[in-house]
Phi, psi and omega in degrees: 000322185311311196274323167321280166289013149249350146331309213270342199278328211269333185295306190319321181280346167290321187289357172233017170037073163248101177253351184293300206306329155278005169248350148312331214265343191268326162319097181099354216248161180220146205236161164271306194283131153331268181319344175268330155284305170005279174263024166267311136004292192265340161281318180312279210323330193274317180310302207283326205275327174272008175254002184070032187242068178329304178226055160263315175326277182323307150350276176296334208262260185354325200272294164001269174352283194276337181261318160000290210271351180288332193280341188088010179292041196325308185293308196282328178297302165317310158328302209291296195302313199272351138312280181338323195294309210281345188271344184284326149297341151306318201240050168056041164226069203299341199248019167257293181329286140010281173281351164265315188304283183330324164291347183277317177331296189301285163007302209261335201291163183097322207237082186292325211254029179231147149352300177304320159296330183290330176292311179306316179309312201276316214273342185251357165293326184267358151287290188317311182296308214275359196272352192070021153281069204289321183303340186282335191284326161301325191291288201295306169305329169296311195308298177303314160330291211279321192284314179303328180276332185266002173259024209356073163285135154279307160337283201288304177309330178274330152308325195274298166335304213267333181278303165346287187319302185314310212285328200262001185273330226247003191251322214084046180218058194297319174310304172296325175273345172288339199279343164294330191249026157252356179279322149278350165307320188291309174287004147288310237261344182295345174104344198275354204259159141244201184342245198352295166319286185327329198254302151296339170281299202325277178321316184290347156258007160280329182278350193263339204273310185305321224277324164280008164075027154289094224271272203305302153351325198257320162267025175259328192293281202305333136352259191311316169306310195292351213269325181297324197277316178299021139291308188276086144328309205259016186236165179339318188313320163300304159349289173303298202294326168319298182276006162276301179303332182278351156302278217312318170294350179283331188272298175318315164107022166248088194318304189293325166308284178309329184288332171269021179256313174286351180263326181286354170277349182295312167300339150259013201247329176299349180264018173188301173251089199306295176299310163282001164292328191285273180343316175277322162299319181293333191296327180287338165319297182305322184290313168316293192294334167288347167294342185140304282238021188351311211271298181320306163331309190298271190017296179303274178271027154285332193278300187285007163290322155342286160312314199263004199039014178214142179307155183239161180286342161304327179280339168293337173259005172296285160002283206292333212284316188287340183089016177279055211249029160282330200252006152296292170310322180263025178249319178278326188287265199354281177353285194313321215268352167288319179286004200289005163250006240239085186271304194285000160290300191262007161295335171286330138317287194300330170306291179333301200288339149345267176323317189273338180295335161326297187299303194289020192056320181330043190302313177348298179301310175304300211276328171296321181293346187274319187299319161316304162286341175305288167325321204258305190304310184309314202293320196262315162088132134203109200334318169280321173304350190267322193271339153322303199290299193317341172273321180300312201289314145009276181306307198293315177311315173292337160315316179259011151081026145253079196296343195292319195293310190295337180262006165267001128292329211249325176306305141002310185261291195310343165264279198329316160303317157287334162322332235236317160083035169271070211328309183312298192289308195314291170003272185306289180355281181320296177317302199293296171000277170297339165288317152328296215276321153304330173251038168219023193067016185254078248239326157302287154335295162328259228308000164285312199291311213284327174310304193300320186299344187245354168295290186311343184255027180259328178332294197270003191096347198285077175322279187305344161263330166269002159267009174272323160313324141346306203236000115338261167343311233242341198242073159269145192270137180303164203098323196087018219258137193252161174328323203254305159300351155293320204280328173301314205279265203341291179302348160303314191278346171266011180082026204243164168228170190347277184324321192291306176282304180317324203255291170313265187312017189037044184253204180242139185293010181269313183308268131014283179321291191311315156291030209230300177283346181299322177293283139023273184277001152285318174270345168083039161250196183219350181227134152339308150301321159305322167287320165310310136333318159314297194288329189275338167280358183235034190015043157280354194268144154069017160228126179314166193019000000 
C-alpha cells in the first residue's frame, strides 16, 4: 500500500508540475506488480525529462516501454515509443529516433480513436515536414486536428494547429499559417494545455515569427514565454526561451546583452536539446563576430559544429571576416544544400552567399543568389525579406560598378531597415550606401551616410565594422576610384582588352563596360591611352591595393 500510495503522491505532484517532488517520491522506489514499475517508470521518466536529465529519462522510458507492451498495454506502450521518437531526436540521433516511431507505429496500429495515435500522427507529420514532404505533413497534421477535436484533446488540437501552421508557412502561406499557431496560441494562454503542449506552441510561434522577420511580434512573445518557462527551472524550456530572446536582442543592437543570454542557453541546452544547443553556439559565434571579438567566434562555432557535423552560415562570414575566403565559400554552399528544400532556411542563408560570392568576384553566383532570395521575399512578402533582398540586390549592383542604381536601392533597404528598427543592418545599409554615393561623386553625402553607420555600430559594439569604415576613409583612391575600378584601370594599362580583364576578374563584359565608363568619366578622359597615362602619373601601375 506504502508504493501505491506513493505512485499515486508522485502523479499528483507532476500534475501540479512539482516535478523534484515527483521524482523523489518515484527514484528508487521498489515496486512488486509488473504493471506498478510500469507506471513508476513512465513517471521517473516524465520527473526526469522536466528536470532536464534526457537521458535517464529515455532510460526509464525504454524500461517503461517493454513492461507495457508485455503487459498488452498498447496504447500506453505506444506513448512510450512516440517519446522515445522525440527524446532521441532531441539529443541528435535520427536513426534511434527513427526506429521508435516505426515502433510507435506497429504498436499502435489499427487503434486510430485514441490520443496516442493523434501523438504519432504529428511527430510523423514533423518527419515528414523536416523531410520537405510538406503536402503529406498536412494530410497527417488535419488528421490529428480532426481526432483532438472529436476526442476534445486540447493537447492534440493545439500541437496539431502548430505543426499546420509550420507546415503551411513553409508551402508559402504564411497568413494562414500564422492564423493556425494563433488558434493555438489561444488554448495556451487561455490555460487548457498542459506544460509540454504549452511550451511548444509557445516556441513554434516565436520561431515562425523570427522565421518571417516579425520582429516586434516576436520580442513580444519572447516576453510572455520566458515569463512562463521560469516556472520550469530545471527543463528545456528556459533554454530554448534564451535563445530566442539573444535574437530579439541581437536584432535591437543590444550585442553584450544577447551574447550573454545565448551563452547561458548553451549551458543549459547541451545536456538535454542538442539542435537548440547548435543554434545557441552559433548565435554566440555570430554575436561575437559583429562584436570583433573573431578568435572567440571560432570558438563558438567549432563548438556547434562539433555538435551539428555540419558548418553554419555565420562561421562562412566568420571566414570571410578572417580573409579566408575559399573556405567561406565552401562553408555557405554546404549550408545552402542542407536547407535545399527549406525556402526561409535558406532566406537566412543567402544574403551571406551574396556577400561572400562579392568577395570571389563571382557576380554569377551572386546574381543567382540575389534573385532567388528576391523570388523567396515575393512569395512571402514580409518586410524583413523584402530588406533582405534589398541590401542584397544593393551590394551585387555596387559590385557591378553601377553605383547610381545601387545607391537607390541600398537608400531603399536603410529605410526600410529603420521601418524594422534594426541598428546592425540599418549600419550594414548605410556603410553599403555610402559607398555608392562615394563612386558616384557625391562625396558629401557618403561622408553622412558613413557617419550615421559608424556612430551605430560604435552604439552597439560591432567594433569591427567601424573600423572597416575607418579604413574605407583612409584609403581612398584618386579620383574617387573604388578598388575594383583601380583593379580594371591597371589591366587597361597592361594592354588587356574587355573580354580579356572578364575572364581574369570573373566579372561579365557588360560589367567590365560599366566600369570602364565609369573610369572614364571620373578620371575625365575618353581613351584608353589616357587612362593608362592616368595610372602611371598616379603611381598605380606595379602596386598593391
Amino acid at each position: 500500500m506504502a508504493e501505491i500510495d506513493a505512485l499515486s503522491r508522485a502523479r499528483d505532484a507532476l500534475a501540479r508540475q512539482d516535478w523534484q517532488a515527483g521524482y523523489d517520491l518515484v527514484h528508487g522506489l521498489s515496486v512488486d506488480e509488473p504493471a506498478d514499475e510500469a507506471e513508476r517508470l513512465d513517471l521517473l521518466a516524465d520527473a526526469a525529462w522536466w528536470l532536464g536529465r534526457v537521458e535517464e529519462s529515455i532510460e526509464a522510458r525504454q524500461a517503461a516501454h517493454r513492461l507495457f507492451e508485455s503487459l498488452g498495454a498498447h496504447r500506453r506502450a505506444g506513448m512510450c515509443a512516440v517519446w522515445l521518437y522525440q527524446d532521441h531526436c532531441l539529443r541528435a540521433r535520427p536513426a534511434a529516433a527513427s526506429g521508435w516511431l516505426q515502433r510507435a507505429r506497429r504498436v499502435l496500429d489499427g487503434d486510430t480513436g485514441c490520443v496516442e495515435y493523434g501523438a504519432l500522427l504529428l511527430r510523423e507529420a514533423e518527419a515528414a515536414h523536416g523531410g520537405g514532404r510538406l503536402d503529406e505533413a498536412v494530410e497527417l497534421a488535419e488528421q490529428a486536428r480532426a481526432l483532438g477535436r472529436a476526442l476534445t484533446s486540447a493537447d492534440l488540437e493545439a500541437e496539431a494547429l502548430q505543426t499546420l501552421g509550420r507546415v503551411l508557412i513553409d508551402v508559402g502561406q504564411p497568413a494562414a499559417g500564422l492564423a493556425h499557431l494563433d488558434e493555438a496560441m489561444l488554448l495556451a494562454v487561455e490555460g487548457r494545455l498542459g506544460p509540454y503542449s504549452t511550451g511548444k506552441v509557445y516556441c513554434s510561434l516565436i520561431g515562425a515569427c523570427e522565421e518571417l522577420g516579425d520582429l516586434r511580434r516576436a520580442a513580444e512573445w519572447t516576453e510572455a514565454t520566458a515569463t512562463w518557462a521560469a516556472q520550469h527551472p530545471f527543463a528545456i524550456f528556459p533554454g530554448i526561451c534564451r535563445v530566442h530572446r539573444a535574437v530579439v536582442l541581437e536584432r535591437q543592437g543590444a550585442l553584450e546583452q544577447a551574447e550573454r543570454e545565448a551563452t547561458r542557453a548553451c549551458a543549459e541546452l547541451v545536456g538535454s536539446h542538442l539542435p537548440n544547443a547548435v543554434t545557441a553556439y552559433a548565435e554566440v559565434g555570430d554575436i561575437r563576430r559583429r562584436l570583433g571579438d573573431l578568435e572567440r567566434a571560432e570558438e563558438a562555432f567549432a563548438r556547434a559544429e562539433e555538435l551539428s557535423g555540419r558548418a553554419c552560415a555565420g562561421g562562412a562570414l566568420l571566414r570571410l571576416a578572417q580573409g579566408r575566403l575559399e573556405e567561406a565559400r565552401h562553408a555557405i554552399a554546404g549550408c545552402l544544400a542542407e536547407e535545399a528544400p527549406n525556402r526561409l532556411g535558406r532566406a537566412r542563408l543567402l544574403p551571406a552567399a551574396v556577400q561572400i560570392a562579392v568577395a570571389a568576384n563571382d557576380l554569377a553566383d551572386g546574381d543567382a543568389a540575389v534573385h532567388e532570395l528576391e523570388s523567396i521575399a515575393r512569395t512571402f512578402d514580409t518586410p524583413m525579406l523584402h530588406a533582405l533582398a534589398a541590401i542584397a540586390r544593393g551590394r551585387l549592383q555596387l559590385a557591378e560598378g553601377d553605383p547610381i542604381t545601387a545607391g537607390s536601392t541600398l537608400q531603399s533597404a536603410v529605410g526600410q531597415w529603420q521601418e524594422l528598427q534594426v541598428p546592425y543592418e540599418i549600419a550594414t545599409a548605410s556603410t553599403l550606401l555610402g559607398q555608392a554615393q562615394r563612386q558616384a561623386g557625391r562625396e558629401d553625402a557618403a561622408k553622412e551616410s558613413f557617419a550615421r553607420a559608424r556612430a551605430l555600430f560604435e552604439q552597439i559594439g560591432a567594433r569591427l565594422d567601424a573600423h572597416a569604415i575607418e579604413t574605407t576613409r583612409r584609403t581612398r583612391r584618386p579620383a574617387g576610384l573604388t578598388e575594383r575600378e583601380v583593379e580594371v584601370l591597371r589591366l587597361i594599362a597592361a594592354g588587356q582588352a574587355n573580354k580579356e580583364i572578364a575572364a581574369q576578374l570573373r566579372l561579365s563584359s557588360k560589367t567590365v563596360s560599366r566600369h570602364l565608363t565609369n573610369i572614364f568619366n571620373k578620371i575625365g578622359v575618353t581613351s584608353r591611352a589616357a587612362a593608362t597615362a592616368f595610372a602611371f602619373e598616379h603611381h598605380l601601375i606595379g602596386r598593391g591595393g
